[in-house]
C-alpha positions as CSV (number, residue, x, y, z in Angstrom):
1,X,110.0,-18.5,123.5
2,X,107.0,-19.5,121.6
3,X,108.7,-21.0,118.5
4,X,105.8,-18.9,116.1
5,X,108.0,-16.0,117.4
6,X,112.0,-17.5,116.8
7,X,113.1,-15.3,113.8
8,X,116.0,-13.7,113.0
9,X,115.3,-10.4,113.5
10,X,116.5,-9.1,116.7
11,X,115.1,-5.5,117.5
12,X,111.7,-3.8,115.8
13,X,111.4,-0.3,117.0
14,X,107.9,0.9,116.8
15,X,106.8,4.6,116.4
16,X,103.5,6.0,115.9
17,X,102.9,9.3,114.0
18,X,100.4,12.1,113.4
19,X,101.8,14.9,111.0
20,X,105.5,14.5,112.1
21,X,106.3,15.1,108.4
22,X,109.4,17.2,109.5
23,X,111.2,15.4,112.0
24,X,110.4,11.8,110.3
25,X,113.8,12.0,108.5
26,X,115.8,12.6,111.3
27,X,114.4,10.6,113.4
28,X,114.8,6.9,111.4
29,X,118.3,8.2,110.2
30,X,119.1,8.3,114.0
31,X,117.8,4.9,114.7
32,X,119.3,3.6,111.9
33,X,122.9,4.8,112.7
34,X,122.6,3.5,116.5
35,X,120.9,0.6,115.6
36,X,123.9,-0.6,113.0
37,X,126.2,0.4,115.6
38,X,124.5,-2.5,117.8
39,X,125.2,-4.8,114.9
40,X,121.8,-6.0,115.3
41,X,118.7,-6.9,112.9
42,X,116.3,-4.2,113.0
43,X,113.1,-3.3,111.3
44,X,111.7,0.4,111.8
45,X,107.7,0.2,111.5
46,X,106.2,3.6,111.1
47,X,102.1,4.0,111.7
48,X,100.6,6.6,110.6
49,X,98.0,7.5,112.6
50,X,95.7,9.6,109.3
51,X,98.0,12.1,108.8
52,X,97.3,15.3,106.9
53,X,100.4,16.9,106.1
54,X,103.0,15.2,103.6
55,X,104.1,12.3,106.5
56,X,103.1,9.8,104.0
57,X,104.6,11.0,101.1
58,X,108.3,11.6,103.4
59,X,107.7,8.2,104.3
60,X,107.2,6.7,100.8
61,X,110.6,8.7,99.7
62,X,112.6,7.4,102.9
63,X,111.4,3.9,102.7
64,X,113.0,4.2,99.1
65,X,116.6,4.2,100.6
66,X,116.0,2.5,103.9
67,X,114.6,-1.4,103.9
68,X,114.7,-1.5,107.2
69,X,111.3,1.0,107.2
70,X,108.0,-0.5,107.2
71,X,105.0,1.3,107.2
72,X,101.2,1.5,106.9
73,X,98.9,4.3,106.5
74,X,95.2,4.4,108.8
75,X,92.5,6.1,106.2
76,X,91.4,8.2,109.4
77,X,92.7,9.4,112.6
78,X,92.4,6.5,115.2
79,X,94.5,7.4,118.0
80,X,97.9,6.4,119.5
81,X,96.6,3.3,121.0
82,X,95.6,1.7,117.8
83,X,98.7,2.9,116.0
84,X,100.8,1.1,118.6
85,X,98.2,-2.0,118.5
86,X,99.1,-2.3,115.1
87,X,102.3,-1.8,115.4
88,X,102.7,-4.1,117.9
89,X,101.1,-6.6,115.5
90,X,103.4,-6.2,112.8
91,X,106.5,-6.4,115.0
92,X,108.7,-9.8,114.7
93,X,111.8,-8.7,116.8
94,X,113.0,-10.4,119.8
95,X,112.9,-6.9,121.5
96,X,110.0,-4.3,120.3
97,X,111.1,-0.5,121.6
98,X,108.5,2.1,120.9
99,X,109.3,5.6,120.4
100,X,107.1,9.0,119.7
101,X,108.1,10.5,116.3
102,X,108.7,14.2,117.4
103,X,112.4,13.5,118.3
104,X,111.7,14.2,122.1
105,X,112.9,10.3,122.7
106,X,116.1,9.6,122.0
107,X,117.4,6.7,120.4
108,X,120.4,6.6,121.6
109,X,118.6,5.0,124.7
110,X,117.9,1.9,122.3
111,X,121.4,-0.1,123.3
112,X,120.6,0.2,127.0
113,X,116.8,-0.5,126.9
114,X,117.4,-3.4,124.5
115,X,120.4,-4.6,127.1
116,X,117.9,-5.0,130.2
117,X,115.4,-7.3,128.1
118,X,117.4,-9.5,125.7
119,X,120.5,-9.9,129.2
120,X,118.4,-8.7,132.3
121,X,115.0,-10.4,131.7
122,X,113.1,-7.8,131.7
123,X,109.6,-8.3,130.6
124,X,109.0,-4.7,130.1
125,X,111.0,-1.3,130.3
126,X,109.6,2.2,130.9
127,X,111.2,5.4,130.4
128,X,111.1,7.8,133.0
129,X,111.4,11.3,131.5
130,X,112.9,12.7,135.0
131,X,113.7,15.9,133.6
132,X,111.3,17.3,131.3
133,X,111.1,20.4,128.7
134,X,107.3,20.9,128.4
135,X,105.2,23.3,129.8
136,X,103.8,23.5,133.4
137,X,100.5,23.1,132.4
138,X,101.5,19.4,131.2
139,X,103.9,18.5,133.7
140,X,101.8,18.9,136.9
141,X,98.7,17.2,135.7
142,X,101.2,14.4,134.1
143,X,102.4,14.3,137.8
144,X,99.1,13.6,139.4
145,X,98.1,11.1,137.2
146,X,101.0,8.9,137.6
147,X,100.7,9.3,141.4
148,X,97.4,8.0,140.9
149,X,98.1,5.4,138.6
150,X,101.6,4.3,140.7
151,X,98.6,3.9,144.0
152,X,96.0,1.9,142.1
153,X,98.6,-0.3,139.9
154,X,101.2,-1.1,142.5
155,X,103.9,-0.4,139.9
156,X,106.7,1.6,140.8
157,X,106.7,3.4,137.6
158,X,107.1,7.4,137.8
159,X,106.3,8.0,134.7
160,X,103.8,5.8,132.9
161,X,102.8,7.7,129.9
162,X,106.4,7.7,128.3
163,X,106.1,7.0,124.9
164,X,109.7,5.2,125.2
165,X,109.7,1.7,126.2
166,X,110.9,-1.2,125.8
167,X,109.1,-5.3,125.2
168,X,109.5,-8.4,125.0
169,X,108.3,-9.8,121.4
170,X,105.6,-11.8,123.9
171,X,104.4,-9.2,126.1
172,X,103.5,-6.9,122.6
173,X,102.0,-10.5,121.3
174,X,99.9,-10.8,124.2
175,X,98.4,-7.6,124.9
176,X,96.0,-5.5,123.5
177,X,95.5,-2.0,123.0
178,X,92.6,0.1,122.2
179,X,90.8,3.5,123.5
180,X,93.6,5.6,125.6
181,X,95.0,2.5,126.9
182,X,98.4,3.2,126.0
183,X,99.1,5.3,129.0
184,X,98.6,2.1,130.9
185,X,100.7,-0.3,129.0
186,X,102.5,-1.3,132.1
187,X,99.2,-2.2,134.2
188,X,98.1,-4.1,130.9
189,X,100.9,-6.0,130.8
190,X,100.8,-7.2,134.6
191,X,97.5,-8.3,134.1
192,X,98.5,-10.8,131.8
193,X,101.1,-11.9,133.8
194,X,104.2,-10.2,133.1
195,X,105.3,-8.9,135.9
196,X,109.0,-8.4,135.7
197,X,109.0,-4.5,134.8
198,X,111.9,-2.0,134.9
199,X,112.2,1.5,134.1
200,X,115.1,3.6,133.4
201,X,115.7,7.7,133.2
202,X,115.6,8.4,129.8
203,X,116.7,12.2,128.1
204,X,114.2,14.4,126.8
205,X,114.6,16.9,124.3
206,X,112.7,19.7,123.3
207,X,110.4,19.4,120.7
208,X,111.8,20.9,117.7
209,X,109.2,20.7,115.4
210,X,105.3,21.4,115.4
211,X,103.5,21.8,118.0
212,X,102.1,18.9,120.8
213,X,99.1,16.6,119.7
214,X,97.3,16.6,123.3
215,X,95.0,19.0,125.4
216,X,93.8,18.7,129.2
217,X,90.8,16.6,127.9
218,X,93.4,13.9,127.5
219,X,93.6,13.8,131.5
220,X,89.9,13.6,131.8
221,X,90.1,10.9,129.3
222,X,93.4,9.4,131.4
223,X,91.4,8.9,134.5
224,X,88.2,7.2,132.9
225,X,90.3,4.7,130.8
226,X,92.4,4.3,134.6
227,X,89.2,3.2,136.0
228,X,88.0,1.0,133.3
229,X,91.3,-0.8,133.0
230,X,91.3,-1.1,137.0
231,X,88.0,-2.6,136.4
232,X,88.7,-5.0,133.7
233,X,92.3,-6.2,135.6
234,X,90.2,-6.8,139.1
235,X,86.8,-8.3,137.6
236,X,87.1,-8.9,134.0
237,X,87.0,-12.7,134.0
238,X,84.9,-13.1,137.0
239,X,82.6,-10.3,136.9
240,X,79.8,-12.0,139.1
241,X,81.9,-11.5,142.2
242,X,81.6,-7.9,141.7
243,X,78.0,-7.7,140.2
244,X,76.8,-10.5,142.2
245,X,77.7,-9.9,145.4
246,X,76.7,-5.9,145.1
247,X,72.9,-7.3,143.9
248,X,72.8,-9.9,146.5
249,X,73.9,-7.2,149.1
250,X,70.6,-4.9,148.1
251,X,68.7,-7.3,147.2
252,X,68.5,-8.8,150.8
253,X,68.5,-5.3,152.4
254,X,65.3,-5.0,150.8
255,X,64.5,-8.1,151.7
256,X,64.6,-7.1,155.7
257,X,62.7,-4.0,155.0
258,X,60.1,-5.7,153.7
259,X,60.0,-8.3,156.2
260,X,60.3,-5.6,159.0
261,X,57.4,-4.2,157.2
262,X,55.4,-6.7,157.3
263,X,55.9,-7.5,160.9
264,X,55.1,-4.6,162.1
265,X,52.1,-4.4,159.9
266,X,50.4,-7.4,161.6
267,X,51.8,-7.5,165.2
268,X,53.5,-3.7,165.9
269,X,50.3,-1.3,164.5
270,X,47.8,-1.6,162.0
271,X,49.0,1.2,158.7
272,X,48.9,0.5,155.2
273,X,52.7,-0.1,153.7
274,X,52.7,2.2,150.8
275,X,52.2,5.1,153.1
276,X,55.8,4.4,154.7
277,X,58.7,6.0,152.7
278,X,60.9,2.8,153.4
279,X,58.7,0.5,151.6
280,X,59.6,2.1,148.4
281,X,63.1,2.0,149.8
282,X,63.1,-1.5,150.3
283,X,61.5,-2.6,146.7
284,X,63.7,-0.4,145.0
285,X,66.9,-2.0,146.9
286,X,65.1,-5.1,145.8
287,X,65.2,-4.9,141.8
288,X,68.0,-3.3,142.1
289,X,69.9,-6.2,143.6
290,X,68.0,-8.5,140.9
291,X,69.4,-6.2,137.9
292,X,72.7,-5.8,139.4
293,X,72.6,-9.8,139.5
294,X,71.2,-10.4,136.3
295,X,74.2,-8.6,134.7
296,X,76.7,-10.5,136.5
297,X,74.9,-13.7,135.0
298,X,74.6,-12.2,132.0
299,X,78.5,-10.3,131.9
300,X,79.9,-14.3,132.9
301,X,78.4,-15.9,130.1
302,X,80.1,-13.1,127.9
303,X,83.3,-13.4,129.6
304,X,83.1,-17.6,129.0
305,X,82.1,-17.2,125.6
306,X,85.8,-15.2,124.9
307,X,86.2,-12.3,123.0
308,X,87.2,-12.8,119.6
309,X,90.4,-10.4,118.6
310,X,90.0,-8.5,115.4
311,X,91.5,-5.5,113.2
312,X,88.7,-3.1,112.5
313,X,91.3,-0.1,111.7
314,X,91.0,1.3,107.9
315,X,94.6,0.9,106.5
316,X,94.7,2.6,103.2
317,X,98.0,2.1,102.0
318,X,101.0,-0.3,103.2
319,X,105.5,-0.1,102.9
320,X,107.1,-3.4,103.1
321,X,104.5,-5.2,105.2
C-alpha cells in the first residue's frame, strides 16, 4: 500500500444525499452500531448533494453526538457522481463502502463486504440487489441496461448501478468520477487496472421515506455516459488509432475515386468531372479523412499533455473535514 495511504483508520463508509432529512438518523445510528460491533475505526462521511429540506441542519445536530460523522455541504445540486467523487476524496480508510441514504442498503452487509477486501483481496465489491422492492417501471429498464453494460464491459456484474459497494482505499484514490459515471464504477475501475472485482447479493428494503430521486431520462442518460466511458477505456490514451485510421480509411477511398476519375477522364471518354455525382463523393470522403486525422493529431497531443485533476464543486459549508 502506498505509504501516503497507511493510517489508522480502517473502514470509511461513504453515502451521498439529496433531501434524506428523515431517514439520515437512522441510517448513521445503524452504521454506527454494526460498525462498533466490528471493533473497527470508522469514519462516516455524509455529502450533501444541495439539499433543500432540513438534511443539513439533521446533520449538523447528529454530527454533535457522533465524531465518527464528517460532512460537507455542495452550494448546488451536482449529482451523485460528484458527491461520491468527493467523497471518495475525503475518505482515508483502508476499506471505503458506499451506501445510498434512503435506508434501502443495509448496513448490516458492512462486516461481510469489508471481509472480501481487507481478507479476500478484492479490489472492488458490488452489490447485487437480486430481489428488489421498486416498481416495474424501474426494474426492467435497470435490467436491460446492466445486460448491456455486463456485454460491452466483460464484467460479470448483474447489477452495476447498486449504490452499495465496497473499495479498496486505492481503487477510490485512483479513479475519478464525474457526469453519470457512477453507474459504471466497476468498468472505471478496470480501466485503471484493478481488475480483481466481486459482487455479493445484498438485501433490499423498501424505501421508507420520500419518494425516488430518478426518472426514465436517467436511462437515456445511462447509455450515453455507457458509450462515452466505452470510448474513453478503448481509445482514451491513444486516440489516433481510432481517429487516424477512420480518416486514413476515407481519405484514400477518395483518393481512388479521384484517381478512377481521372483515368477515365483521359483514356475511358471525354466528360467534365463535376458533372459525375461520385466526384463530390470522393472530395468529400477526402476532407473528411483529413478532419477526422487532424483530430486524432490534435486529441494525442491533448492526451500527452495529461489532464490536470481538479475540484470545481461549490462546497458551502464543511463537519469535521
Amino acid at each position: 500500500m502506498n505509504k501516503l495511504w497507511k493510517l489508522d483508520m480502517e473502514i470509511s463508509v461513504v453515502v451521498p444525499l439529496y433531501n434524506e432529512e428523515e431517514s439520515l438518523g437512522e441510517l448513521t445510528r445503524w452504521i454506527s452500531k454494526v460498525c462498533l460491533g466490528l471493533n473497527k475505526s470508522f469514519e462516516i462521511i455524509l455529502v450533501d448533494d444541495g439539499s433543500i429540506d432540513n438534511s443539513w441542519s439533521t446533520i449538523n445536530h447528529l454530527a454533535t453526538d457522533n465524531p465518527a460523522i464528517k460532512a460537507i455541504r455542495f452550494r448546488r445540486n451536482y449529482g451523485k457522481s460528484a458527491a461520491l467523487n468527493e467523497g471518495f476524496r475525503l475518505a482515508k480508510g483502508r476499506v471505503v463502502i458506499t451506501m445510498d441514504a434512503d435506508l434501502q442498503d443495509s448496513p448490516d452487509e458492512i462486516p461481510d463486504l469489508y471481509d472480501m477486501i481487507a481478507n479476500q483481496d478484492y479490489d472492488l465489491v458490488s452489490g447485487w440487489k437480486k430481489k428488489r422492492h421498486d416498481p416495474l417501471n424501474k426494474t426492467l429498464p435497470s435490467k436491460l441496461f446492466n445486460l448491456t453494460t455486463r456485454k460491452i464491459s466483460k464484467i460479470p456484474l448483474h447489477d452495476f448501478n447498486c449504490g452499495l459497494k465496497a473499495y479498496r482505499l486505492e481503487v477510490v484514490k485512483a479513479i475519478e468520477v464525474h457526469g453519470e459515471m457512477h453507474r459504471y464504477i466497476p468498468v472505471i475501475a478496470k480501466w485503471n487496472g484493478f481488475r480483481k472485482i466481486g459482487e455479493k447479493v445484498v438485501h433490499h428494503y423498501e424505501r421508507k421515506y420520500g419518494h425516488t430521486k430518478y426518472g426514465l431520462s436517467r436511462f437515456i442518460k445511462g447509455y450515453l455516459d455507457l458509450l462515452s466511458i466505452t470510448f474513453v477505456s478503448r481509445f482514451g490514451k491513444r486516440p489516433m488509432h481510432l481517429f487516424g485510421f477512420l480518416g486514413s480509411l476515407l481519405f484514400f477511398a477518395g483518393f481512388l475515386i479521384a484517381a478512377y476519375l481521372t483515368y477515365a477522364k483521359f483514356f475511358m471518354e471525354a466528360y467534365r468531372m463535376t458533372e459525375r455525382p461520385l466526384f463530390y463523393f470522393g472530395l468529400l470522403a477526402m476532407i473528411l479523412g483529413t478532419q477526422l486525422f487532424m483530430t486524432g493529431f490534435l486529441a494525442e497531443l491533448v492526451s500527452a499533455a495529461g489532464r490536470t485533476r481538479h475540484n470545481d464543486y461549490g462546497i458551502a459549508e464543511s463537519i469535521n473535514i
